[in-house]
C-alpha positions as CSV (number, residue, x, y, z in Angstrom):
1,X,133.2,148.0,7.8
2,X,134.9,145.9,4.7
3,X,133.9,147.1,1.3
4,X,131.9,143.6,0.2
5,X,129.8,144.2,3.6
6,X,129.3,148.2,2.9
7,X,128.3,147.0,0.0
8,X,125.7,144.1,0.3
9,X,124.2,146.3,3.3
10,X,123.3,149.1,0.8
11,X,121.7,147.6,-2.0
12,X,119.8,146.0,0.9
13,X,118.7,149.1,2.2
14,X,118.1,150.7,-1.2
15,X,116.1,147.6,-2.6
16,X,113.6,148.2,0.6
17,X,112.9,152.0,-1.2
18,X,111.0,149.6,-4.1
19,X,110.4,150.6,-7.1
20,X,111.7,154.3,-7.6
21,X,107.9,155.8,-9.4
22,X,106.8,155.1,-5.7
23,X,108.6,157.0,-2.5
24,X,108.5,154.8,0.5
25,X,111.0,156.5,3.2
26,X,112.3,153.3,5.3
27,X,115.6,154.7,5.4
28,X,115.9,157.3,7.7
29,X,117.4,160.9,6.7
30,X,121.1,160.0,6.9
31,X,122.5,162.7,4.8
32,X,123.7,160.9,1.8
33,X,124.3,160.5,-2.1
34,X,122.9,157.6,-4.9
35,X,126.2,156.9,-7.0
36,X,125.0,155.8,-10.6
37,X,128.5,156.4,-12.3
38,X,132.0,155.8,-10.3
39,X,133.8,157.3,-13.0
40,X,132.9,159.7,-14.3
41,X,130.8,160.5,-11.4
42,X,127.1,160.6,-11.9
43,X,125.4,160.7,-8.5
44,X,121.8,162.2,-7.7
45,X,120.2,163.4,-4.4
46,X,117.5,160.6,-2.4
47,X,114.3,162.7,-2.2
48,X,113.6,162.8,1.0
49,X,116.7,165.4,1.2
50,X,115.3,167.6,-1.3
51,X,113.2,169.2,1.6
52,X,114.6,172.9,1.4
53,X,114.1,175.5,-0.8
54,X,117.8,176.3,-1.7
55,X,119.5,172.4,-2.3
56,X,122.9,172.4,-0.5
57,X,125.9,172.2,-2.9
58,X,127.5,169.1,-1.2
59,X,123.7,167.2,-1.8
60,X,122.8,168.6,-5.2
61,X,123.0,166.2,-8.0
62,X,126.1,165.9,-10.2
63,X,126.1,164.7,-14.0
64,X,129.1,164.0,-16.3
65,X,129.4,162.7,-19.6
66,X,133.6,161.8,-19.3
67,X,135.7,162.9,-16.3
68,X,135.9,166.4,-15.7
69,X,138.7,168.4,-16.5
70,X,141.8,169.7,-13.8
71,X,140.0,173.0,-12.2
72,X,142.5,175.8,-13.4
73,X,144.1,178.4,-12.2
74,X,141.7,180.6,-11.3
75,X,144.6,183.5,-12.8
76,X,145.1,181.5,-15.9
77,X,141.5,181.1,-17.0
78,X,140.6,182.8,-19.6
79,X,136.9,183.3,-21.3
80,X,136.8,184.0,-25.1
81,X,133.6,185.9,-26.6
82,X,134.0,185.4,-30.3
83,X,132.2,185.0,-33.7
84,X,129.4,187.1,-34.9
85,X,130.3,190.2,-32.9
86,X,132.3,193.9,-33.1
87,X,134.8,193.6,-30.3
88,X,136.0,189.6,-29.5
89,X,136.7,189.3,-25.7
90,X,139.2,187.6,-23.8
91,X,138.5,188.2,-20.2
92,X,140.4,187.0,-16.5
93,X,137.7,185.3,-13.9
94,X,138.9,188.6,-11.9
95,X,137.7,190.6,-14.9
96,X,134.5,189.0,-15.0
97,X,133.5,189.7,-11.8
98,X,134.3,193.4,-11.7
99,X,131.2,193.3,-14.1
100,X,127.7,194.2,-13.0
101,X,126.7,190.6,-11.0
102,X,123.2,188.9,-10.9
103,X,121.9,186.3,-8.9
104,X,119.2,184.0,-10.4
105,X,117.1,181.5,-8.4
106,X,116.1,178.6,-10.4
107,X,116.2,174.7,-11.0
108,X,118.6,172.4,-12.7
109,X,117.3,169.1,-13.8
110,X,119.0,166.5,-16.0
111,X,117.4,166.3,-19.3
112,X,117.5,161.9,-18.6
113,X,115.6,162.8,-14.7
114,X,113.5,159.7,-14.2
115,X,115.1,157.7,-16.8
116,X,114.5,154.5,-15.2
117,X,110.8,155.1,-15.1
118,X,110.4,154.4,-19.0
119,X,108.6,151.4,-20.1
120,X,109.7,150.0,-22.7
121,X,113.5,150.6,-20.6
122,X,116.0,153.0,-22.5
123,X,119.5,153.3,-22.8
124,X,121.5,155.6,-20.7
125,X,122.7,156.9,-17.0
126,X,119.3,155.2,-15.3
127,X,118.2,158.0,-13.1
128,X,115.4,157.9,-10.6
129,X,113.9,161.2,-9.8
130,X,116.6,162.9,-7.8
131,X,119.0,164.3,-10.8
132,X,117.5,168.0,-9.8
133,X,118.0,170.7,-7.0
134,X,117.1,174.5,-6.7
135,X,120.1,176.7,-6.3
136,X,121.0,180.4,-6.0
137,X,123.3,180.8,-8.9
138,X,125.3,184.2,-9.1
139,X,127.5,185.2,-12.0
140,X,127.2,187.8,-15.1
141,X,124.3,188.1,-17.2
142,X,125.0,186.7,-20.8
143,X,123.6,189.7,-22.2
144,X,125.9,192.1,-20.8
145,X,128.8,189.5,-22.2
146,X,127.5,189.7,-25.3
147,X,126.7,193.8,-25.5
148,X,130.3,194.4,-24.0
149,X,131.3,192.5,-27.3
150,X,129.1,194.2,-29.6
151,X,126.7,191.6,-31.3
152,X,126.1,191.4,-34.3
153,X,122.3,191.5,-35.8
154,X,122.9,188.6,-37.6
155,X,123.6,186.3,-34.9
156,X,120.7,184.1,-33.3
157,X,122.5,181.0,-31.5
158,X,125.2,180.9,-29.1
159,X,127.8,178.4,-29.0
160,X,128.9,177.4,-25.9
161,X,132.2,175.2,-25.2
162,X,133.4,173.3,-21.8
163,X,137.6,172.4,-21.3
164,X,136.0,168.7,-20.4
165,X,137.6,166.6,-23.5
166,X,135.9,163.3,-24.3
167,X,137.9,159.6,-24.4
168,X,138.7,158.5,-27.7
169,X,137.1,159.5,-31.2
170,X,133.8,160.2,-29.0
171,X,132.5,163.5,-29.9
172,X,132.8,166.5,-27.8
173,X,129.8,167.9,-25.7
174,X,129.7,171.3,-27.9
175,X,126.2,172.8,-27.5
176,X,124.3,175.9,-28.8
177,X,121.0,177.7,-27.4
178,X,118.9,180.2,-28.9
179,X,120.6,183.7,-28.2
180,X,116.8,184.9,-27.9
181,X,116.4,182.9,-25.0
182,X,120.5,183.6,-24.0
183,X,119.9,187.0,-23.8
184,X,116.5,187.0,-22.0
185,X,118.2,185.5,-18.7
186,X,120.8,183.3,-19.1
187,X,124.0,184.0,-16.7
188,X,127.5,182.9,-16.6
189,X,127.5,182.0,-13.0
190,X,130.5,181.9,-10.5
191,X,129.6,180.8,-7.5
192,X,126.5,178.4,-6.3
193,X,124.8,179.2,-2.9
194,X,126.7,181.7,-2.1
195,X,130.2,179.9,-2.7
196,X,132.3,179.6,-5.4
197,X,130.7,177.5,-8.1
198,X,132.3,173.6,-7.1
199,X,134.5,171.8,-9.3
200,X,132.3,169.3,-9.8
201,X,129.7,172.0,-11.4
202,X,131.9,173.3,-13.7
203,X,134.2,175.1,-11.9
204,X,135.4,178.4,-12.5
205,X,132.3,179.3,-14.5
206,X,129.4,177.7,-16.1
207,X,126.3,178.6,-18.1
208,X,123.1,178.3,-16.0
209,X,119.5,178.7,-18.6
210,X,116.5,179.2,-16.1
211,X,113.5,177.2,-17.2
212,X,115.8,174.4,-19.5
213,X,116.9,171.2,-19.0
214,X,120.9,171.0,-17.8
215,X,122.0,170.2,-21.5
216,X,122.3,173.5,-21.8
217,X,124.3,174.4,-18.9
218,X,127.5,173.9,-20.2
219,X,130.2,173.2,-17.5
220,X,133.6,174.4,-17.2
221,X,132.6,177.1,-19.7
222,X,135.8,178.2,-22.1
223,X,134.3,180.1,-24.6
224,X,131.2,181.9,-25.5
225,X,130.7,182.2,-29.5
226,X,127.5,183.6,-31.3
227,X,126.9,182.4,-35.0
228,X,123.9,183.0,-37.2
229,X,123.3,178.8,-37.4
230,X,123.1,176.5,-34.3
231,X,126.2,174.0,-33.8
232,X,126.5,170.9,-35.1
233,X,127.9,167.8,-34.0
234,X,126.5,164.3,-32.1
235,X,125.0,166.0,-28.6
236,X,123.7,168.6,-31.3
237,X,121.7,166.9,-34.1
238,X,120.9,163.1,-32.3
239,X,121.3,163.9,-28.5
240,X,119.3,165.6,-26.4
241,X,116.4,165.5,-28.7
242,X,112.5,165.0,-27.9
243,X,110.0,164.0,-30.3
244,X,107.6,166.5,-31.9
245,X,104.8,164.4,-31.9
246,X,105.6,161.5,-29.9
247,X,104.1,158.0,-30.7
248,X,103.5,155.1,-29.0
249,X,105.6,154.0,-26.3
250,X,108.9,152.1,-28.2
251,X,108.5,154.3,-31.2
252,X,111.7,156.0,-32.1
253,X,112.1,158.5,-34.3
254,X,115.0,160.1,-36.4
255,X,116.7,163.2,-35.5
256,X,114.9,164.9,-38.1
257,X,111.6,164.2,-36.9
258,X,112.9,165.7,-33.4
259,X,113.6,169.3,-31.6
260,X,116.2,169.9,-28.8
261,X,114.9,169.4,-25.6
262,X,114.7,173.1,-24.1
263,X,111.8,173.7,-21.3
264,X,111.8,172.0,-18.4
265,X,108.1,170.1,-18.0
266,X,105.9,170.7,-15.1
267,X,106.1,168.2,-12.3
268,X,105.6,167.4,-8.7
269,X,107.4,165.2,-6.5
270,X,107.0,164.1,-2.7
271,X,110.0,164.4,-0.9
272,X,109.0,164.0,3.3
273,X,106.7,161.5,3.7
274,X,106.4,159.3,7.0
275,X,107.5,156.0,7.6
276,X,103.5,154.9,8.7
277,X,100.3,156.9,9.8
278,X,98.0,155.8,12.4
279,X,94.2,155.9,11.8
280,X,92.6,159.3,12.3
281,X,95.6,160.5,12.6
282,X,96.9,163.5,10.6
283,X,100.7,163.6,9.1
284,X,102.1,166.1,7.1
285,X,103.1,165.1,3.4
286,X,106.0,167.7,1.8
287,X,107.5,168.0,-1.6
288,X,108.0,169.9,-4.8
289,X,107.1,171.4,-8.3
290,X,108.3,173.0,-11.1
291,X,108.3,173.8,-14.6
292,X,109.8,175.1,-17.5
293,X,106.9,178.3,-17.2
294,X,108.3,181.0,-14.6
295,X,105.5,179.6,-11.7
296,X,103.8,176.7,-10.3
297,X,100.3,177.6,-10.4
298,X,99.1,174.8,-8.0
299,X,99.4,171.0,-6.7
300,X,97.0,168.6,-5.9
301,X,97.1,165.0,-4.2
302,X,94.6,162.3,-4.4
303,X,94.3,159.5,-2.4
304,X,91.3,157.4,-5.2
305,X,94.0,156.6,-8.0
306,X,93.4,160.3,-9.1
307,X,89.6,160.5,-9.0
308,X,90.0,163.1,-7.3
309,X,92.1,166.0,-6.1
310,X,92.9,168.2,-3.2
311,X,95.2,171.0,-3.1
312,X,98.2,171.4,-1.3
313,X,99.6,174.7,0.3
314,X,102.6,175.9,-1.7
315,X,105.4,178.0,0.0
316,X,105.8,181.5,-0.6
317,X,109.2,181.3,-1.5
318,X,109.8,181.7,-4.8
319,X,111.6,182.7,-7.9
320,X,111.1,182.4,-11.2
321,X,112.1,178.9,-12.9
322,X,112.6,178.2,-9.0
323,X,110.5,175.3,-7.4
324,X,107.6,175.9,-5.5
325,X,108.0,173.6,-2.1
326,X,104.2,172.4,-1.2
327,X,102.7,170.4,2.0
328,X,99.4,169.2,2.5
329,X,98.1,167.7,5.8
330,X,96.3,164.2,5.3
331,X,94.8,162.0,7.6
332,X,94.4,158.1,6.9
333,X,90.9,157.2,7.5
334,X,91.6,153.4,7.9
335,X,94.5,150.9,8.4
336,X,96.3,148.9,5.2
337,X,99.0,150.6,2.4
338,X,97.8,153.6,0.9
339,X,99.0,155.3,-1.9
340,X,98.9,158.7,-2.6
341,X,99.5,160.5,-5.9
342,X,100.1,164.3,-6.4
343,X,100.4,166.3,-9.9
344,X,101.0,169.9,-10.6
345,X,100.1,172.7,-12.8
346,X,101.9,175.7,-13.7
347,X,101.6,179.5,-14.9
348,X,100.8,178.5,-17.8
349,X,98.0,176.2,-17.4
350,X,100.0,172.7,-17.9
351,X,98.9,169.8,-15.8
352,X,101.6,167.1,-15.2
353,X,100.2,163.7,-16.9
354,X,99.4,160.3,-15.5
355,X,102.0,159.0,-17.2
356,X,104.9,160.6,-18.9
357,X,105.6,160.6,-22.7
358,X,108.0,157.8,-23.8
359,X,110.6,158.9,-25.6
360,X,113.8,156.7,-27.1
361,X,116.5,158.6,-25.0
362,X,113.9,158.9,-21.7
363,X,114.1,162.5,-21.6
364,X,111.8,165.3,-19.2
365,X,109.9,161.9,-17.2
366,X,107.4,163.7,-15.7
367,X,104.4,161.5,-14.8
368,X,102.3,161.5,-11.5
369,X,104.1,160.9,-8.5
370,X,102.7,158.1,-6.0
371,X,103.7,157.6,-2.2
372,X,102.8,154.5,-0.6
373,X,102.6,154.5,3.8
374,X,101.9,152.2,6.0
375,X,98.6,153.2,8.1
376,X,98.8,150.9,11.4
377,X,98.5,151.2,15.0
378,X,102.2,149.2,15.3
379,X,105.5,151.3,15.1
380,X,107.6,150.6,12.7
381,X,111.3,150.9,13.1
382,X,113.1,152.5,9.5
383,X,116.6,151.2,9.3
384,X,119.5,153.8,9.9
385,X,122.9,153.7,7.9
386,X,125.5,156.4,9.5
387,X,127.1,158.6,7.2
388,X,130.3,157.7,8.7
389,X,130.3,154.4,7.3
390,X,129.9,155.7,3.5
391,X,132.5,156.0,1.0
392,X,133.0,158.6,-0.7
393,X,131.3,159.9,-4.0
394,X,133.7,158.1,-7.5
395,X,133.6,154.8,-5.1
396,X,135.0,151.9,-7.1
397,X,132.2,148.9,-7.1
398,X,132.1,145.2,-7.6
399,X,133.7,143.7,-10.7
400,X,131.5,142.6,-13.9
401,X,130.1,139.2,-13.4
402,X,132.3,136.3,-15.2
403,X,131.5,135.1,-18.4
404,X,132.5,134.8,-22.1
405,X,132.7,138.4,-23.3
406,X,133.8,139.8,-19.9
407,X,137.2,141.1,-20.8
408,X,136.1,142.9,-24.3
409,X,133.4,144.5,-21.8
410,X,135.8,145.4,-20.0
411,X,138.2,146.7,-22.1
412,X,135.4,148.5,-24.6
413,X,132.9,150.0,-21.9
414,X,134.6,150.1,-18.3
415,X,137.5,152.1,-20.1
416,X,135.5,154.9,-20.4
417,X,132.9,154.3,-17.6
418,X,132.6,152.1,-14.4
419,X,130.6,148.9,-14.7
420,X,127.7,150.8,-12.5
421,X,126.4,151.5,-15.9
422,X,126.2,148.2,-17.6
423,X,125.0,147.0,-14.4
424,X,121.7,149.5,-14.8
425,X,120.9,148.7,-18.1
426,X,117.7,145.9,-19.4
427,X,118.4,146.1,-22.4
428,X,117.2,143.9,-25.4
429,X,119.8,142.2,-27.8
430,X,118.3,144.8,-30.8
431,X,119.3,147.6,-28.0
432,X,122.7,146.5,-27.4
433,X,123.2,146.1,-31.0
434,X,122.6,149.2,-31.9
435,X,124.7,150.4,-28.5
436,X,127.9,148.4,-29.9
437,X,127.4,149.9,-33.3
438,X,127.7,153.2,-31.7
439,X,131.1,152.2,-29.5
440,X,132.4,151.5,-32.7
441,X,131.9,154.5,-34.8
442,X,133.2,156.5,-31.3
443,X,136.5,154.3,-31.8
444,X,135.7,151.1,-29.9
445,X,138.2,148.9,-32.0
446,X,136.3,145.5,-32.1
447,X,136.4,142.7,-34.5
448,X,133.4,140.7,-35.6
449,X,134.2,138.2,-33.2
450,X,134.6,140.2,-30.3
451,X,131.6,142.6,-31.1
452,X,129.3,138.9,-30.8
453,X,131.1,138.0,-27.9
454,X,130.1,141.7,-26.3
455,X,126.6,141.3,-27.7
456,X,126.1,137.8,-25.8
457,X,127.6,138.6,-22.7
458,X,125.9,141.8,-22.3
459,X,122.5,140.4,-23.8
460,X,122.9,137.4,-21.0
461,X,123.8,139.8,-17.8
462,X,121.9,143.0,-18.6
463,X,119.5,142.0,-20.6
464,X,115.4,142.8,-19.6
465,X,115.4,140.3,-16.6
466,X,118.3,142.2,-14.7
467,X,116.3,143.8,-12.2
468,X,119.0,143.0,-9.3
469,X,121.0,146.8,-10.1
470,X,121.0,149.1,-7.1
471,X,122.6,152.8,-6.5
472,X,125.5,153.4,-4.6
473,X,125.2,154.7,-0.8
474,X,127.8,157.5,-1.0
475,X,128.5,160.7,1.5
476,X,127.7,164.1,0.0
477,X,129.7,165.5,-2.4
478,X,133.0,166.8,-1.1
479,X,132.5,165.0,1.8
């Protein structure tokens, strides 16, 4: 199949999903990945594929901020544990794994998961809802790191640093978490489902945080440092921030007024749901839930635009921070489109909300989920991609569209990214604005002249009317 045709035929079969708040499941279960980011590669998993308790590596979700770094050699590597401590370590991955190991169930979820679903729209990677999995991760327990090295009472954050460098005079992706919380059950993981941990996931070791968002778990993981104040820097003190007490929607706030995004917030999600229903017929609806608290207390569907609620039968499986996989057996009383809605609640007594709390970076989207199927007494036939005929994950995609400003586009934003992420944005001209503004203090070299000519052409082709932006259909990861 030629490129342009792969091409045209999946943003056709993608646009026929609708809107991505609702789940309709017209494609059928073709093992598969929705690119958002050729380079570097952000990709997340279609829902319907998120059926099984553990996520398989080659379908979990991948997230990068630049490309990632050449995987070392594995005899080369080298952690450091440095700073406030007795005894600063330098240890081999071979040392690290004679230590005690621990293996730790739990989800990872982008902090920017359902993105796309903010109204007014927000800058950024414009996720749907499958940028999370469940995975088994097995490593060393950051608390035994940090023993080993002798900590000293007067540290309380950890600072945690990846070998991925950024493009540029963009700042690098240093973080820092509360060493409370580090030391409670945070792990330096190794491997992922039982293999070793993928390059794409940080490969040889990464830090995984049960119950946080994935800003915290820091990738390609070089060196461990514990300090009495939290690090400082861009993804520190303006990224990966949430609101303390949120406003209105399109109310931003400044970083002072703002925490760092740490617990996850409880949601439920469908994943299975049947191409149609006949009358009086029962199906089975599947999914999931989970939180940042250790459980998922229960889940509930409603089919009376949440009038009321039913609940659904949750799995046994479980571990804490891990999701809770639910099903609920429903049977259409009458023909037409019905829409179904399901919410959650967790251990702690939080109910998922109607709608989730807009934020100006579209962080921890966690509103109601809806499903919409087809009740009739005529088949429907689902179109069917084979996996064969995908390329793989990093595919290249179409060029920008012509137009005054094209070239600065292209040499200012496609030279760090691929033009899949100007090609998700609705952005208004104030929004682009302050977008270019922030190129430019990360090194963008653009005169006044070209910065208007970059405002107009990105105000004209991505502006709030673009609504023609489809993902990618790519093969798993790896595949």
């Amino acid at each position: 199949m030629r490129r342009r045709s792969f091409l045209a035929q999946s943003a056709g079969l993608l646009a026929s999903l609708g809107a991505w708040p609702v789940l309709q499941q017209t494609v059928r279960r073709v093992r598969r990945m929705l690119q958002l980011n050729g380079y570097a590669v952000d990709a997340e998993t279609p829902l319907e594929l998120l059926t099984s308790y553990l996520t398989p590596n080659d379908l979990f979700f991948v997230r990068h901020h630049w490309q990632p770094p050449a995987v070392p050699d594995p005899k080369a590597w080298r952690l450091v544990v440095d700073g406030e401590v007795a005894r600063p370590l330098s240890l081999s991955l071979a040392e690290l794994k004679r230590m005690p190991a621990t293996t730790v169930t739990c989800v990872l979820q982008c902090a920017g998961n359902g993105r796309s679903l903010q109204t007014p729209r927000v800058p950024g990677i414009q996720w749907g809802q499958g940028a999370v999995g469940n995975a088994r991760w097995t490593g060393v327990r950051i608390k035994d790191l940090l023993d080993r090295a002798g900590l000293d009472a007067s540290a309380r954050h950890l600072h945690t640093f990846g070998s991925d460098a950024p493009p540029a005079k963009v700042p690098p992706f240093h973080r820092s978490l509360e060493l409370e919380k580090a030391r409670e059950d945070a792990v330096l993981a190794y491997a992922m489902n039982g293999q070793p941990l993928p390059a794409l996931h940080g490969a040889p070791a990464r830090v995984v945080v049960p119950g946080w968002a994935g800003d915290h778990w820091m990738k390609w993981v070089t060196r461990l440092s514990a300090h009495a104040e939290p690090q400082h820097g861009f993804f520190m003190d303006v990224a990966y921030r949430y609101p303390r007490a949120p406003g209105a929607p399109g109310v931003a706030f400044p970083p002072d007024q703002m925490a760092p995004v740490t617990e996850l917030l409880v949601k439920a999600n469908f994943s299975a749901v049947p191409d149609q229903a006949r009358p009086g017929s029962a199906v089975t609806l599947r999914g999931f839930a989970f939180s940042g608290a250790p459980d998922i207390a229960k889940v509930e569907l409603s089919e009376d635009d949440g009038a009321t609620w039913l609940p659904a039968a949750l799995d046994p499986r479980h571990d804490p921070y891990a999701w809770r996989l639910w099903s609920y057996r429903w049977t259409p009383a009458r023909a037409g489109r019905a829409r179904l809605l399901v919410r959650a609640t967790d251990s702690r007594g939080s109910v998922q909300p109607r709608e989730p709390v807009w934020n100006q970076s579209g962080y921890l989207s966690n509103g109601w989920h809806a499903a919409e199927i087809e009740v009739s007494e005529t088949a429907i036939v689902a179109p069917r991609v084979g996996e064969r005929n995908l390329p793989a994950v990093g595919a290249r995609t179409p060029a920008l569209p012509d137009g005054p400003g094209r070239s600065v586009a292209e040499q200012s934003c496609v030279a760090c990214h691929s033009g899949d992420v100007l090609r998700q944005q609705r952005l208004t001209e104030r929004q682009w604005t302050a977008s270019i503004a922030k190129m430019k203090g990360w090194g963008a070299e653009l005169s006044d002249e070209d910065s208007a000519r970059l405002l107009g052409y990105l105000s004209e082709h991505f502006g709030p009317g673009n609504d023609g932006y489809r993902p990618v259909l790519t093969r798993p990861i790896g595949r």
